[in-house]
C-alpha positions as CSV (number, residue, x, y, z in Angstrom):
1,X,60.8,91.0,97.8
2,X,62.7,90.1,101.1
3,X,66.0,91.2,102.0
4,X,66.4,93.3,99.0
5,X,68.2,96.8,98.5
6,X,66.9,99.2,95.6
7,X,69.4,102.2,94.9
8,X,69.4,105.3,92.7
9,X,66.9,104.5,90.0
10,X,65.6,107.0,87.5
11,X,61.8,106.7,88.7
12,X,60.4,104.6,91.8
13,X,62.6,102.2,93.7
14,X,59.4,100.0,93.6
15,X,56.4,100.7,91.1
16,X,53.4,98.6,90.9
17,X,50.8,99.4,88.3
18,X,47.5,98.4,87.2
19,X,46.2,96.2,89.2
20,X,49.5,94.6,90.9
21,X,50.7,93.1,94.1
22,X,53.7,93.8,95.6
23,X,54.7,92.3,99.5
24,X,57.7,93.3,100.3
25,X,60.1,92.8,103.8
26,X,63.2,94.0,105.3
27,X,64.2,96.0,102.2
28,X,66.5,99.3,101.5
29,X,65.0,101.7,99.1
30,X,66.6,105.1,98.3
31,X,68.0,107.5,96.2
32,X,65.8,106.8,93.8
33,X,64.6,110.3,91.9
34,X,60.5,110.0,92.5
35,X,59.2,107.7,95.2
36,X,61.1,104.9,97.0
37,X,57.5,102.9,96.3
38,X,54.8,104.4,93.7
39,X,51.5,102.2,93.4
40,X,49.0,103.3,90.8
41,X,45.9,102.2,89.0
42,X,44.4,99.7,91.6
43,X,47.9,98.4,92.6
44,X,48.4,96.7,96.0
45,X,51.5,96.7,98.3
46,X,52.3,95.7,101.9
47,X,55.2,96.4,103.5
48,X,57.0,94.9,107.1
49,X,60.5,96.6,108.3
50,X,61.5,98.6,105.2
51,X,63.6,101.7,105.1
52,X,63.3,104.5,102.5
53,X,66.0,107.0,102.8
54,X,66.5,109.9,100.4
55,X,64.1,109.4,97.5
56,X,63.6,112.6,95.9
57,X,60.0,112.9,95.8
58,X,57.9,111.0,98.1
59,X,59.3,108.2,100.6
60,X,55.9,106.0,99.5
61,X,53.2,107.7,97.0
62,X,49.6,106.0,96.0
63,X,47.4,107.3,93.0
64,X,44.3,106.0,91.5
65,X,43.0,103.9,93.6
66,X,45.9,102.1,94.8
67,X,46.6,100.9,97.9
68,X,49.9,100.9,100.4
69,X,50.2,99.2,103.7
70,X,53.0,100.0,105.7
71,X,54.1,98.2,109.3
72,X,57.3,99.0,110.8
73,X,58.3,101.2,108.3
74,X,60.6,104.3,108.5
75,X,60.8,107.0,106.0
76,X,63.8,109.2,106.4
77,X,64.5,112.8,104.3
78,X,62.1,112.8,101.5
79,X,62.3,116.1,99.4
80,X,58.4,116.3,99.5
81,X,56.4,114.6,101.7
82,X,57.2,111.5,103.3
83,X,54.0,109.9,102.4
84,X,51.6,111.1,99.8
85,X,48.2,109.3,99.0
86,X,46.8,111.1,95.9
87,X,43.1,110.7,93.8
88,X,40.1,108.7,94.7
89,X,40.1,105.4,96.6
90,X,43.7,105.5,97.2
91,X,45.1,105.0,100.6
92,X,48.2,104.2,102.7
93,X,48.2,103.0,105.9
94,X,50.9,103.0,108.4
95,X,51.6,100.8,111.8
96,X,54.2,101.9,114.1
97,X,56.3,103.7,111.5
98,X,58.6,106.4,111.5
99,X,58.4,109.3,109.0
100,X,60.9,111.9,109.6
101,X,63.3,114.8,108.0
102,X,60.7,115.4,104.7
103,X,61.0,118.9,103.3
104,X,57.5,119.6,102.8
105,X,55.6,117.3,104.7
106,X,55.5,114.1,106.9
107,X,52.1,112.8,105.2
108,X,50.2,114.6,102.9
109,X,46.9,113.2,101.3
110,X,45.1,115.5,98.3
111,X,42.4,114.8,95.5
112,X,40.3,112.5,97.8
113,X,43.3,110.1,98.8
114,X,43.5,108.7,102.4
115,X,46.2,108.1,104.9
């Protein structure tokens, strides 16, 4: 995905399941009711120069051994945490990003996740 703007869907602006691989750059995600990106189930994303803004749940979110790498990122007003890494094996990483404004949390990681 380059140069691409994701706005107001019902789940995740981005979700990548079961093995995926998603590389996205210079994209808009947000106001999207869960996470602006969700990877589960071994899923791989990498990021350069994205903006999440306003997704309800989590900015980015990683579950089940999935995987999320972030570089010049921001993440802007997230209702929960700005970044969540949840279950075993699952990690997100972040290079000179921004994660500001959440309600809960900037970066939360639970269940064994990483950040």
């Amino acid at each position: 995905l380059d140069r691409c703007i994701l706005v107001a869907n019902l789940d995740a602006g981005v979700l990548a399941l079961t093995g995926a691989k998603v590389a996205m750059k210079s994209c808009t995600i947000m106001d999207n009711s869960k996470q602006g990106v969700a990877a589960e189930s071994g899923a791989s994303v990498t990021m350069e120069g994205c903006n999440f803004t306003a997704n309800w749940m989590q900015g980015l979110a990683t579950g089940s051994g999935a995987r999320i790498q972030a570089t010049k990122c921001r993440v802007v007003t997230s209702c929960l945490a700005g970044v969540a890494s949840f279950g075993a094996k699952s990690s997100i990483s972040l290079e000179t990003c921004m994660v500001l404004g959440s309600m809960r949390s900037g970066v939360a990681a639970q269940e064994g996740g990483l950040v």
